[in-house]
N, C-alpha and C positions, 0 to 999 in steps of 0.2 A: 443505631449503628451507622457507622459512618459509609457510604458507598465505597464501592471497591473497582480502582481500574486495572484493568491487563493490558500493557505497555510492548508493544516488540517492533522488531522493524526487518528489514532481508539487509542491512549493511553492519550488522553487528553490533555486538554489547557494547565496543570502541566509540559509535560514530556521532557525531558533534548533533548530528540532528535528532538522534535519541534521545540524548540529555538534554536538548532545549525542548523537545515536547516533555519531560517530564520538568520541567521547568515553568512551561504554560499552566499544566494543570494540578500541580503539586498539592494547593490549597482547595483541591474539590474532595479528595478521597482518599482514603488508602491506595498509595499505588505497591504493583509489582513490577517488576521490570524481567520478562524471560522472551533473551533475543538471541541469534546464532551467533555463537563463537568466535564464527568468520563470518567475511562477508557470503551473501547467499544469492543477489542480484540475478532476475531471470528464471529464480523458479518455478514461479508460479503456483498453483496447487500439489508440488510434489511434497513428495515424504519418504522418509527413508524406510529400508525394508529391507535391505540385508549386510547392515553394519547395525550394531550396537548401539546406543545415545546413551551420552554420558553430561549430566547435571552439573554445574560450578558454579558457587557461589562466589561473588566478588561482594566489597564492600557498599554499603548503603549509599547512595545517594539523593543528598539533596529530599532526604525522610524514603524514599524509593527502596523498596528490598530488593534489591539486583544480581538475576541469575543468568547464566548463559546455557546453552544447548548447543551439543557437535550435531545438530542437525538442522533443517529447514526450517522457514517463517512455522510453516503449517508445523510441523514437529513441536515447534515451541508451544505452540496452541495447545495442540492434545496431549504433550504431557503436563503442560500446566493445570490442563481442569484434572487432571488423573493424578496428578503426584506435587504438585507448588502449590497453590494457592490453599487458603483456610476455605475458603468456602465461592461459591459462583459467583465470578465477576458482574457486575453492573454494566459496565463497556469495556470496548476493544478495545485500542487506538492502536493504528501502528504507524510505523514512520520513526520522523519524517524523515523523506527518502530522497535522498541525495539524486534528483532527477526526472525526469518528466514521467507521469504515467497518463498522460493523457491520450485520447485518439485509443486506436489498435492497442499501446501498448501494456493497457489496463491486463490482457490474454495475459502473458508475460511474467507482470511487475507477480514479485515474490512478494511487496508489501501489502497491495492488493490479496494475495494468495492468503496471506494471514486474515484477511478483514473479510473473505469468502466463507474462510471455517469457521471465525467466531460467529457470521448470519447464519450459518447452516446451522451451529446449535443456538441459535434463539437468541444470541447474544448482539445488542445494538454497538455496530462495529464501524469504522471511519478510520479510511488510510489518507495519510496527509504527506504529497510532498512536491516538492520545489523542482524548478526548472533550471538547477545547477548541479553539475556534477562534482565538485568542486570541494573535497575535503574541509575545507576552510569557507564555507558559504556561509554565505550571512540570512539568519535565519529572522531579524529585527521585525521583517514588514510583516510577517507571518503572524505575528504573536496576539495582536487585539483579535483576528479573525479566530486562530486557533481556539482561543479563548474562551469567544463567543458562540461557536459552533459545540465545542464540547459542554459547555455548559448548559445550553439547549436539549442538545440529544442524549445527557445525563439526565435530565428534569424529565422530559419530552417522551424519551425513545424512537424511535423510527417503522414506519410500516413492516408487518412481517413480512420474512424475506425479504427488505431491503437494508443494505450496506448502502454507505457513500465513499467513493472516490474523490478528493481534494485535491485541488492541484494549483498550485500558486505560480505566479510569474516572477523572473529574478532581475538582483541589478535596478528594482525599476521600483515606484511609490504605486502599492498597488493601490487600483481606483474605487473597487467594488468588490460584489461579489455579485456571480451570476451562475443559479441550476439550471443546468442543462445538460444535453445528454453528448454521449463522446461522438467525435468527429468521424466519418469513414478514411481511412488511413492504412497504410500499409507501408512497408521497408523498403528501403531499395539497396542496390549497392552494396549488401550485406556482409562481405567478407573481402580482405584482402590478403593477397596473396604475396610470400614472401620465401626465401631463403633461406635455409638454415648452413651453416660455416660446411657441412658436407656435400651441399649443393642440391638438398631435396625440399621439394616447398612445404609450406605449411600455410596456414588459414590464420588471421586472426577477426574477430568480430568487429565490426564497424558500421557502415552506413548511414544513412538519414531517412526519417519520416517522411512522404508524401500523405498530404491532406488532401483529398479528394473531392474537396463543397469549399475552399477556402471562404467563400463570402455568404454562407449559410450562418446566420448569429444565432441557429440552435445549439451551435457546437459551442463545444469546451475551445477547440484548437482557436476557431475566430474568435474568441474572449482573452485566452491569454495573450495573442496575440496584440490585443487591446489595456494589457498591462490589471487586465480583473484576474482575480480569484476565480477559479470553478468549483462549483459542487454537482455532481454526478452519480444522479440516485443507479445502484446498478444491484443487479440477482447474481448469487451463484446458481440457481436455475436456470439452464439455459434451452429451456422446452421450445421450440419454436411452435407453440400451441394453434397459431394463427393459418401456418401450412400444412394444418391434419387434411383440410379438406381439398389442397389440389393435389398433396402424395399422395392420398387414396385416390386421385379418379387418373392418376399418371400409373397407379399401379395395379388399376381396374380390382379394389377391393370395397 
């Protein structure tokens, strides 16, 4: 029996970068393809809970049985092992993601969100995406690495409880690839404010990343920055296991 991949991403069944990762890996397995609707950017681990989800199939592609979901990355997961797919996928993939998830922004990324539930049920999962936001990005330099890495961790599998975070550099020949772990990072500048034609303001999202180690080459951020590939083994566990023993003596227990 041929392996089976489960394909999704947080920018929709539409977007150019879904169809080239089903492009990279077409000739490894059975794919399926269940992505959101819409785009879903920012979710993270969320899921819906009081709206209804509604399934649509659109036509095949590129051998891909391709379905959409009115709901989140995560949503597409859990109804796919419940209700899509013939039987338990082999791997995850989702992506790829029209934009950086590196550093901080791993919390966030909706694509990542997807590649946390498929590790949580046992399933060897990898979010892959690009340092362009960019409708129309060129996904070319991405493709030997994609390639490479899924074919690997289809053969292979990956530590339990571990997912990988991907994240490729744009515009540029990328040079390598380098594992290593995400950058300390945080937002700034996060919101701009503006006017509406009645003269009341409103918000829109914006800002830029600060990296916090810029010249630490354990990070992902000093790597792309260097025009490599990152790969970033990461848990949806997020036990901080290591500070049991100074809570308890801070909390005299």
């Amino acid at each position: 029996m041929r392996p089976l991949i489960l394909i999704t991403n947080d920018d929709s069944i539409e977007a150019k970068g879904l169809r080239h990762l089903v492009d990279c890996v077409s000739d490894m397995a059975d794919i399926y393809v269940v992505a959101p609707h819409h785009p879903q950017s920012g979710q993270s681990s969320a899921f819906t809970v009081n709206a209804p989800l509604h399934i649509i199939e659109h036509p095949d592609y590129n051998g891909a049985v391709m379905r959409s979901v009115t709901g989140t990355p995560v949503d597409c997961v859990k109804l796919s092992m419940h209700h899509i797919l013939p039987r338990r996928p082999d791997l995850l993939l989702s992506g790829i993601n029209h934009g950086s998830n590196a550093g901080n922004s791993i919390i966030y990324s909706g694509t990542m969100g997807a590649a946390f539930e498929g590790c949580m049920q046992g399933i060897p999962s990898v979010g892959y995406s690009l340092l362009h936001h960019s409708l129309k990005a060129d996904f070319t330099e991405c493709t030997p690495h994609i390639i490479d890495i899924t074919r690997r961790v289809l053969q292979k599998g990956l530590p339990q409880g571990v997912c990988l975070n991907v994240n490729f550099p744009a515009k540029v020949k990328i040079e390598g690839v380098k594992v290593v772990r995400a950058a300390r990072s945080y937002w700034t500048e996060e919101y701009q404010e503006y006017l509406d034609p009645h003269g009341k303001p409103f918000f829109w999202l914006t800002g830029r990343i600060i990296n916090e180690e810029p010249d630490n080459p354990d990070t992902d951020l000093y790597w792309l920055g260097r025009n490599y590939a990152t790969v970033v083994p990461a848990r949806a566990d997020q036990n901080a296991v290591e500070a049991i023993p100074e809570v308890s003596s801070l909390l005299t227990l």
